[in-house]
HTML snippet that shows the backbone in 3Dmol.js (N, CA, C, O; Angstrom):
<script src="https://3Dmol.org/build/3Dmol-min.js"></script>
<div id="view" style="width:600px;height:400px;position:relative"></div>
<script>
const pdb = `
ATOM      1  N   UNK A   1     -73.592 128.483 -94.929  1.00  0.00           N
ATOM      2  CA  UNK A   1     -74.644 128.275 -95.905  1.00  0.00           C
ATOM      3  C   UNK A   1     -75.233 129.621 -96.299  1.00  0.00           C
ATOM      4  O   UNK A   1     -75.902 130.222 -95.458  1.00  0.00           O
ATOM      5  N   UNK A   2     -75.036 130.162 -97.541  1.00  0.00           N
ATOM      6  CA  UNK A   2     -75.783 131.257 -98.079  1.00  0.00           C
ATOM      7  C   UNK A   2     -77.637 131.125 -98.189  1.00  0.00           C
ATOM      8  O   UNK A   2     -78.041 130.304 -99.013  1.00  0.00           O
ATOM      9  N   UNK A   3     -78.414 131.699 -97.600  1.00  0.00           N
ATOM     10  CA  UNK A   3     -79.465 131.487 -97.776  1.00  0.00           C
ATOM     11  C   UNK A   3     -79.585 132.954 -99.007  1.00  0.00           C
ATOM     12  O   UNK A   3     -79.173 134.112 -98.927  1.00  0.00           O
ATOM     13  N   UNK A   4     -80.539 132.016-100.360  1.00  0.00           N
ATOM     14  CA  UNK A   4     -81.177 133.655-101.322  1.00  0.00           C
ATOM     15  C   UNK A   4     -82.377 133.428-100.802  1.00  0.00           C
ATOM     16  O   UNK A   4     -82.918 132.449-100.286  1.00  0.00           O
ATOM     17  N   UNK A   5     -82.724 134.645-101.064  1.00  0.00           N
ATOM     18  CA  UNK A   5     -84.187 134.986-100.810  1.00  0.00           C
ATOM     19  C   UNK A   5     -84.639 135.781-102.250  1.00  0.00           C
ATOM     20  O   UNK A   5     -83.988 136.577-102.928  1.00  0.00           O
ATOM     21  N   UNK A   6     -86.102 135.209-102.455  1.00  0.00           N
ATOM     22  CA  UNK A   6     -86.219 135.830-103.907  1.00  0.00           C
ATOM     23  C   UNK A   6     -86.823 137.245-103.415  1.00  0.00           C
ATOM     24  O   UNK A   6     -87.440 137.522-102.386  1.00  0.00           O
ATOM     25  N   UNK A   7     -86.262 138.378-104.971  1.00  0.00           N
ATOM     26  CA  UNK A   7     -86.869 139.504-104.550  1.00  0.00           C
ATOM     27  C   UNK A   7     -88.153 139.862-104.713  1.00  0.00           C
ATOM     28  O   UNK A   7     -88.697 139.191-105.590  1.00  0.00           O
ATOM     29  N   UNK A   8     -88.761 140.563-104.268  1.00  0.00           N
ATOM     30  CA  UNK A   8     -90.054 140.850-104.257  1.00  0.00           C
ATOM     31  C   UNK A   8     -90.528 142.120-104.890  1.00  0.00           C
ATOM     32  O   UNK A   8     -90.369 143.075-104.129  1.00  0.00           O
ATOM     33  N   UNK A   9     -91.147 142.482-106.231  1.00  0.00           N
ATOM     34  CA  UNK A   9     -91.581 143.696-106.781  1.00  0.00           C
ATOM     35  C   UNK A   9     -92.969 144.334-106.104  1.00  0.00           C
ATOM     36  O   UNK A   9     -93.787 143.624-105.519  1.00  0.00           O
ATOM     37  N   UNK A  10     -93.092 145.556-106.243  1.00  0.00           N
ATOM     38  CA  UNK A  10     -93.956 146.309-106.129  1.00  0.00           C
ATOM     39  C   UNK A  10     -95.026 145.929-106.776  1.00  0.00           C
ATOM     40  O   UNK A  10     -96.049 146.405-106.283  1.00  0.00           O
ATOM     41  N   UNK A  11     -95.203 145.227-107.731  1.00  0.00           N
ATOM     42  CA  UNK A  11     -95.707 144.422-109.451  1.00  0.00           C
ATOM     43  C   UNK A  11     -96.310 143.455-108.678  1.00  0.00           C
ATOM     44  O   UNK A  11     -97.535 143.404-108.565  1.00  0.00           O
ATOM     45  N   UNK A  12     -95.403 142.518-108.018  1.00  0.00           N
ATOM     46  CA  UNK A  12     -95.790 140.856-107.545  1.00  0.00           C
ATOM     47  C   UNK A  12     -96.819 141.535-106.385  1.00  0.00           C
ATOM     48  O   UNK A  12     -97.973 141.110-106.327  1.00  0.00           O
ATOM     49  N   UNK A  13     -96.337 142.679-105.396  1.00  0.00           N
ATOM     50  CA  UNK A  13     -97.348 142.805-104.218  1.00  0.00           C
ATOM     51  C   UNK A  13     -98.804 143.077-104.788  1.00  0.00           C
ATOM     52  O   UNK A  13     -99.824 142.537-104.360  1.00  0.00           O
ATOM     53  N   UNK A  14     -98.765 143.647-105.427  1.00  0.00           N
ATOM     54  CA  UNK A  14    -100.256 144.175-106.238  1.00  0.00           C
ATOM     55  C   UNK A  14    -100.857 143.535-106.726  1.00  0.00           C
ATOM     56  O   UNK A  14    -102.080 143.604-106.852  1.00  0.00           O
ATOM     57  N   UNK A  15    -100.084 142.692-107.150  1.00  0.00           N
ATOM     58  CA  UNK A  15    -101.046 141.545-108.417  1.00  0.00           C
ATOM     59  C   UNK A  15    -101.347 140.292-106.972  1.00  0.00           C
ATOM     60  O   UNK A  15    -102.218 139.465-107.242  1.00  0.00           O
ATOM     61  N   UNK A  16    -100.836 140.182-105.867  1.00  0.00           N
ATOM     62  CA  UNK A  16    -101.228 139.227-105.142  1.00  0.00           C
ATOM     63  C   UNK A  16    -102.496 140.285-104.190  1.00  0.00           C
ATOM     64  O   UNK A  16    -103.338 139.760-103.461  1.00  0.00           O
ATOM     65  N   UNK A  17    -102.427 141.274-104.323  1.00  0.00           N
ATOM     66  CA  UNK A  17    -103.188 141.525-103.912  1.00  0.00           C
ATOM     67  C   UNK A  17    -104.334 142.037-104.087  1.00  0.00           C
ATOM     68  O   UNK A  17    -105.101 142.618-103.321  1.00  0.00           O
ATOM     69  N   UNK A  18    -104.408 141.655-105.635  1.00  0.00           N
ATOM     70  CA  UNK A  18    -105.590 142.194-106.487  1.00  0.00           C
ATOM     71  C   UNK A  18    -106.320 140.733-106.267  1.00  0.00           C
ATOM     72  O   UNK A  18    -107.511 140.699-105.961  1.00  0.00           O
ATOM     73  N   UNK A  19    -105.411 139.312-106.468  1.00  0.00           N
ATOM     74  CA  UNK A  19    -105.811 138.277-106.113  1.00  0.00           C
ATOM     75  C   UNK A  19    -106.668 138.013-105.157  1.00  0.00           C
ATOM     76  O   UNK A  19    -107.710 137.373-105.299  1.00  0.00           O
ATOM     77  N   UNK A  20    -106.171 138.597-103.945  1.00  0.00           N
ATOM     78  CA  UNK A  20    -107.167 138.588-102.423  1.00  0.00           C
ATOM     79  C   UNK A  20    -108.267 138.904-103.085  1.00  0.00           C
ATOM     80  O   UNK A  20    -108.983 138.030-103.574  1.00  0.00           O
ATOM     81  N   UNK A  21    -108.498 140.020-103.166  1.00  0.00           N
ATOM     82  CA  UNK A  21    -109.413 141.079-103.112  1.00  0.00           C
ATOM     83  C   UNK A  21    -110.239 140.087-103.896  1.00  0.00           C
ATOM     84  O   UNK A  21    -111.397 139.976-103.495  1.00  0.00           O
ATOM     85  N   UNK A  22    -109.969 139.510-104.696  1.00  0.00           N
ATOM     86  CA  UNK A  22    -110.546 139.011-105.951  1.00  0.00           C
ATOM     87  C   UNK A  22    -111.500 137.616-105.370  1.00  0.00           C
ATOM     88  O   UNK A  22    -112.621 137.292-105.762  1.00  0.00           O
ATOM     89  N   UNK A  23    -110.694 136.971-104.371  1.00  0.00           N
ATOM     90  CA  UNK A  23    -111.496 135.945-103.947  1.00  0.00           C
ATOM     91  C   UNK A  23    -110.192 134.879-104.815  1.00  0.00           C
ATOM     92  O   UNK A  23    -109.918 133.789-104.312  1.00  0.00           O
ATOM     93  N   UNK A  24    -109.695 135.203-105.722  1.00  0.00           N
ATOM     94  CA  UNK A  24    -108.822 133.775-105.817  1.00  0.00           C
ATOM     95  C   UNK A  24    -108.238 133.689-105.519  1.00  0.00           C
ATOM     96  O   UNK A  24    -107.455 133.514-106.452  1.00  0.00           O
ATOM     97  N   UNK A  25    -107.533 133.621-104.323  1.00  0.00           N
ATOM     98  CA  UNK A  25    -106.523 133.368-103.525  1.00  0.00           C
ATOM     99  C   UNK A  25    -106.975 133.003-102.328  1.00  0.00           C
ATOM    100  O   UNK A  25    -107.550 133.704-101.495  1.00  0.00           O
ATOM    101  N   UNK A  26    -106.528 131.227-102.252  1.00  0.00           N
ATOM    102  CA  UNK A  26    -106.699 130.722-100.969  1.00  0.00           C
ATOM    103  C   UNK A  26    -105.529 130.144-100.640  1.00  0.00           C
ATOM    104  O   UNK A  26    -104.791 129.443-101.332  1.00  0.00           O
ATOM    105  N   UNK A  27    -105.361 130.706 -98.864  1.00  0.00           N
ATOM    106  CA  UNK A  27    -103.947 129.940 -98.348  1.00  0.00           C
ATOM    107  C   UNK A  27    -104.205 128.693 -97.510  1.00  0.00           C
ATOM    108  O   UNK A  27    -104.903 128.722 -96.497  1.00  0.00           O
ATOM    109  N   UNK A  28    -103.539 127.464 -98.036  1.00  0.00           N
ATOM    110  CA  UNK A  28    -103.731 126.587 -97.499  1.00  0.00           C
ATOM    111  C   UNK A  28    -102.762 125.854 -96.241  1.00  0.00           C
ATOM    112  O   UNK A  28    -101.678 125.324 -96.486  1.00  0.00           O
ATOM    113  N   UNK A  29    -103.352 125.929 -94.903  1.00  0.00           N
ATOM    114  CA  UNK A  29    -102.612 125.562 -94.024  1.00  0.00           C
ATOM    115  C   UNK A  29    -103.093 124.161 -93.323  1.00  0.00           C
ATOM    116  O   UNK A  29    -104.228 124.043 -92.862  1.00  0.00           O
ATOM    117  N   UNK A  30    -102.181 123.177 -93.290  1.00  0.00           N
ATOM    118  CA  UNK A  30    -102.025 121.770 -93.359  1.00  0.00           C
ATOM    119  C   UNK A  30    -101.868 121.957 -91.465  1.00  0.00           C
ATOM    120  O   UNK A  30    -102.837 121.719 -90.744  1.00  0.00           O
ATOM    121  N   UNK A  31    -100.914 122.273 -91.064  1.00  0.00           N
ATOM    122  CA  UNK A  31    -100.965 122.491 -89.501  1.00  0.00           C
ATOM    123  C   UNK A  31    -100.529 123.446 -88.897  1.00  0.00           C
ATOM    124  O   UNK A  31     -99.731 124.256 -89.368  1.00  0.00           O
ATOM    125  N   UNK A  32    -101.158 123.477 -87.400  1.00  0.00           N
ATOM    126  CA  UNK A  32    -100.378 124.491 -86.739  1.00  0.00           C
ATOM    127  C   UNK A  32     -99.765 124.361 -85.487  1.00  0.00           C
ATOM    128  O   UNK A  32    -100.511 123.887 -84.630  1.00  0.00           O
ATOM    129  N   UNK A  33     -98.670 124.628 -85.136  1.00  0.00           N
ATOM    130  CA  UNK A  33     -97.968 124.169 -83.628  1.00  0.00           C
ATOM    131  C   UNK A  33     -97.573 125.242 -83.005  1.00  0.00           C
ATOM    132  O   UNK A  33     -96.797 125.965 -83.629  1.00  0.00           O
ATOM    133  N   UNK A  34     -97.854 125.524 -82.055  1.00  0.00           N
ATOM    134  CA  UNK A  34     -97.235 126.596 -80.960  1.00  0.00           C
ATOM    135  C   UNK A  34     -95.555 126.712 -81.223  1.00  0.00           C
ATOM    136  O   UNK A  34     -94.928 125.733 -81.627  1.00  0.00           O
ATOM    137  N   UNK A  35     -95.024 127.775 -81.000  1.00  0.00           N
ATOM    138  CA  UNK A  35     -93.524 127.608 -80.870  1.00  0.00           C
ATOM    139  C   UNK A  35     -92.953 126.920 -80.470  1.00  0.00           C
ATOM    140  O   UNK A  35     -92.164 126.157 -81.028  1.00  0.00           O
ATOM    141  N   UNK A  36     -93.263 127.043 -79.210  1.00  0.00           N
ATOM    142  CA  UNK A  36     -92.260 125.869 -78.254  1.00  0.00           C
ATOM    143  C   UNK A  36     -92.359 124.710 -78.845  1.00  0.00           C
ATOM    144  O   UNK A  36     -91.670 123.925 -78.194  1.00  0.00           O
ATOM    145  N   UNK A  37     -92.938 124.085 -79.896  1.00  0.00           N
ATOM    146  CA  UNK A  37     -92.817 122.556 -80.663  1.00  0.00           C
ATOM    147  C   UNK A  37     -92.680 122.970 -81.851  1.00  0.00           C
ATOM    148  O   UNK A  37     -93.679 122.768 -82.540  1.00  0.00           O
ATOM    149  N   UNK A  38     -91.628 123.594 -82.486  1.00  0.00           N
ATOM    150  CA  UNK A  38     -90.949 124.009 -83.629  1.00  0.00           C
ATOM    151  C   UNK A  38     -90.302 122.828 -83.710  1.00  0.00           C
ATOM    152  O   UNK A  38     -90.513 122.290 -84.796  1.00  0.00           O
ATOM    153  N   UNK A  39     -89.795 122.384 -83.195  1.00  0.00           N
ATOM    154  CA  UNK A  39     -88.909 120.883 -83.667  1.00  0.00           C
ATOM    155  C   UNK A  39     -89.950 119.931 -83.907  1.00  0.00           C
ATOM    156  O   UNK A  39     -89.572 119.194 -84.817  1.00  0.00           O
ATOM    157  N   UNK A  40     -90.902 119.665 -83.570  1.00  0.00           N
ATOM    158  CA  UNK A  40     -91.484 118.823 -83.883  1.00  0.00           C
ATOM    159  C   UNK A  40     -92.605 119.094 -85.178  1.00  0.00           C
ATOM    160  O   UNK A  40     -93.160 118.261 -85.894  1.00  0.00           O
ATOM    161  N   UNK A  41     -92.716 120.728 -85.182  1.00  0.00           N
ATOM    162  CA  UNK A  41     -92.998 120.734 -86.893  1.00  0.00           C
ATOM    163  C   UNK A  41     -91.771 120.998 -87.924  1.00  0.00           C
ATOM    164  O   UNK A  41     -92.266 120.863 -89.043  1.00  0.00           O
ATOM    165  N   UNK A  42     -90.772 121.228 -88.016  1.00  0.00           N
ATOM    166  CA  UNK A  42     -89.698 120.939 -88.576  1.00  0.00           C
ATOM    167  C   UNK A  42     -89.786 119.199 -88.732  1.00  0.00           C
ATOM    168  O   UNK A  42     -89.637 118.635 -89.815  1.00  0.00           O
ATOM    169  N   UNK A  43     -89.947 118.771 -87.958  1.00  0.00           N
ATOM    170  CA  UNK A  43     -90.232 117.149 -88.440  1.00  0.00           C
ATOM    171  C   UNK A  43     -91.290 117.290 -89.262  1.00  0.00           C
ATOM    172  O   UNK A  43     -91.130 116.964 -90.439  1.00  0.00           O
ATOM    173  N   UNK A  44     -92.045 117.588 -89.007  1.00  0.00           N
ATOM    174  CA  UNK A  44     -93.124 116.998 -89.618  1.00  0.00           C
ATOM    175  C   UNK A  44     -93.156 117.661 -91.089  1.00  0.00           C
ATOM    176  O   UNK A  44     -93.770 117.045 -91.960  1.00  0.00           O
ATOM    177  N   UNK A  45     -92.393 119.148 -91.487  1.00  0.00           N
ATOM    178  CA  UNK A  45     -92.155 119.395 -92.576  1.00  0.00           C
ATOM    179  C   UNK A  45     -91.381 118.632 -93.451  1.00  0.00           C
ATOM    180  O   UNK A  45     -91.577 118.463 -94.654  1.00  0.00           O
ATOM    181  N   UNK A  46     -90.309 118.096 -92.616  1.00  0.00           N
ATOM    182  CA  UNK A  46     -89.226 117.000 -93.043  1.00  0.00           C
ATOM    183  C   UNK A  46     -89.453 115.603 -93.811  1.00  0.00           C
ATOM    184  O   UNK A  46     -88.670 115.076 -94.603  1.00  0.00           O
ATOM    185  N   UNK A  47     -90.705 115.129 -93.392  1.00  0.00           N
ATOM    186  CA  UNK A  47     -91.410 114.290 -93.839  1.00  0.00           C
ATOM    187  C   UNK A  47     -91.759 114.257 -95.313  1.00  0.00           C
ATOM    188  O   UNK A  47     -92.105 113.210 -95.860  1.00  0.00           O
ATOM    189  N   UNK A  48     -91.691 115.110 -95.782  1.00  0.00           N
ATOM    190  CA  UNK A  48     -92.830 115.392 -97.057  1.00  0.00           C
ATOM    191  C   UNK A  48     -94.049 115.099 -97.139  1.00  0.00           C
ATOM    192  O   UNK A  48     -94.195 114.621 -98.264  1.00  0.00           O
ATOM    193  N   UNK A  49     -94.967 115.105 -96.631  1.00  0.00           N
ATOM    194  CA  UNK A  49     -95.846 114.475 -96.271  1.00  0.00           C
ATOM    195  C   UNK A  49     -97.106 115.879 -95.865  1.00  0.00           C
ATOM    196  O   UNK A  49     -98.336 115.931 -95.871  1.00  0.00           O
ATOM    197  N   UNK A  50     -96.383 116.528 -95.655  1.00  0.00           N
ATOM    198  CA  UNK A  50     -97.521 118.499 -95.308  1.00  0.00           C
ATOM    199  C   UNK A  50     -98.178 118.377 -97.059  1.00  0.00           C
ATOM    200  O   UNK A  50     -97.677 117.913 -98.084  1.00  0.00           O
ATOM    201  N   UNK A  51     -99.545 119.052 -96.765  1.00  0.00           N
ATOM    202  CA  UNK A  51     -99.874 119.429 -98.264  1.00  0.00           C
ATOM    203  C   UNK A  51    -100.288 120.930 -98.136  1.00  0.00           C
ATOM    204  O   UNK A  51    -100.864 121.550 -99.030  1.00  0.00           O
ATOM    205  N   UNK A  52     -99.957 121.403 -97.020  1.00  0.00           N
ATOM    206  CA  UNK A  52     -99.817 123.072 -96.966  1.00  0.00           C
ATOM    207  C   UNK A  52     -99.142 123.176 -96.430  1.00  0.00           C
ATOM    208  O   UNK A  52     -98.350 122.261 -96.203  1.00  0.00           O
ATOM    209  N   UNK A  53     -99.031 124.626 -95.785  1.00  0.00           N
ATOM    210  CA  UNK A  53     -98.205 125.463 -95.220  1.00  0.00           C
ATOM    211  C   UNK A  53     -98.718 124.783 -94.100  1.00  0.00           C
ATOM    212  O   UNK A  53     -99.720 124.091 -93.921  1.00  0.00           O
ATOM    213  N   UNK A  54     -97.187 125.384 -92.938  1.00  0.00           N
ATOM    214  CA  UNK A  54     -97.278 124.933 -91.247  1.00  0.00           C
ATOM    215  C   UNK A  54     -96.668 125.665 -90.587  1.00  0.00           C
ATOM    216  O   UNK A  54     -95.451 125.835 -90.511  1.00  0.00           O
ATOM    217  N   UNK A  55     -97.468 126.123 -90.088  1.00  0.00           N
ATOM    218  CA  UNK A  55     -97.890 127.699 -89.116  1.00  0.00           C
ATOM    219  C   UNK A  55     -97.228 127.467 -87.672  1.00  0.00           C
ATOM    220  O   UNK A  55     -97.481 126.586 -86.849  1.00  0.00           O
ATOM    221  N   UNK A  56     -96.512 128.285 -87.625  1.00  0.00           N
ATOM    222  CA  UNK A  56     -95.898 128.347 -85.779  1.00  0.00           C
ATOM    223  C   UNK A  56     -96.978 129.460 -85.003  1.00  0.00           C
ATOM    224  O   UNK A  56     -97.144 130.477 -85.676  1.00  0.00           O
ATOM    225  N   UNK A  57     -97.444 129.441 -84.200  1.00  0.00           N
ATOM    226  CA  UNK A  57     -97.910 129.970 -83.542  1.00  0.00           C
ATOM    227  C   UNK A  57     -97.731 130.757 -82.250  1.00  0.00           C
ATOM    228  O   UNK A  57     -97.873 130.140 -81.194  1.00  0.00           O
ATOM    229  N   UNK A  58     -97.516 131.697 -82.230  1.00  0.00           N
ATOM    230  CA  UNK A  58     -96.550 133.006 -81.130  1.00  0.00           C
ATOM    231  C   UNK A  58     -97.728 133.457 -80.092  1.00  0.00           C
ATOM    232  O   UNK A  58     -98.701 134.055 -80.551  1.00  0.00           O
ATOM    233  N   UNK A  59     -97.662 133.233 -78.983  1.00  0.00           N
ATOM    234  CA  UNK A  59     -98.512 133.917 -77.840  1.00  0.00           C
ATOM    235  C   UNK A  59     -97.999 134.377 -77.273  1.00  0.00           C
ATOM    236  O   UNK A  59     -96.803 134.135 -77.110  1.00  0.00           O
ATOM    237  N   UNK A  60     -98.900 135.657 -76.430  1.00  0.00           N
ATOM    238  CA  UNK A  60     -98.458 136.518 -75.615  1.00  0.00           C
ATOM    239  C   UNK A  60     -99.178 136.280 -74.143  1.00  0.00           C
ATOM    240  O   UNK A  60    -100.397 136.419 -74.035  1.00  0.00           O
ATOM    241  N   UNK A  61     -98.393 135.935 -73.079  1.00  0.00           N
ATOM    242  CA  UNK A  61     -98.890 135.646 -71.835  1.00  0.00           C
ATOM    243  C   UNK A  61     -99.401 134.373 -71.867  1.00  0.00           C
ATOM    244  O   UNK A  61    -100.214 134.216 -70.957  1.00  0.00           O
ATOM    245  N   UNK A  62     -99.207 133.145 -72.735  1.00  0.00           N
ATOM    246  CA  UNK A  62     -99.973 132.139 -72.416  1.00  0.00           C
ATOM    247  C   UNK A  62    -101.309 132.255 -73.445  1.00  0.00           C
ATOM    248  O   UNK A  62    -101.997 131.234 -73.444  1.00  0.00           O
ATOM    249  N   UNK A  63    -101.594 132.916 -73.976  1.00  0.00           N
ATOM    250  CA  UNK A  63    -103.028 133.336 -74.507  1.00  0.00           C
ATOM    251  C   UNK A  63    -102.839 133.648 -76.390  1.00  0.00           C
ATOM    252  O   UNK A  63    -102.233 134.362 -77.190  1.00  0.00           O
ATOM    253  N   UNK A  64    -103.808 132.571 -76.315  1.00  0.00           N
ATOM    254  CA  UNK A  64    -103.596 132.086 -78.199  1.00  0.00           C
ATOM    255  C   UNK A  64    -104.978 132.548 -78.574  1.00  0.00           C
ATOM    256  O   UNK A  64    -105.366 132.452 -79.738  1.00  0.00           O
TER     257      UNK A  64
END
`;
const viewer = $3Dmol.createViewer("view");
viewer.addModel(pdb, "pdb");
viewer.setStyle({}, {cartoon: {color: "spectrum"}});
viewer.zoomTo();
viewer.render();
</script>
């Protein structure tokens, strides 16, 4: 399976980040699951049913 990835300009970084700065830009995150239950948000992305983004969550030592 070929995965594309779209490219990204110098243009697009700036203008998203004039956005921040700006206050209009909000990221919306629907859930979040620790790694070790990546399969079970892969389900739950699978669903259609997320109305944001869904965040894996990476700790170091146990400590989130």
């Amino acid at each position: 399976m070929l995965l594309l990835l779209p490219r990204t300009t110098k243009e697009d970084v700036l203008f998203l980040k004039e956005l921040i700065e700006a206050g209009k830009y909000r990221e919306v995150v629907d859930r979040c699951y620790p790694l070790e239950d990546v399969v079970d948000a892969t389900r739950y992305v699978e669903t259609e049913q997320k109305t944001g983004n869904v965040v894996l969550t990476v700790t170091a030592g146990g400590v989130r």
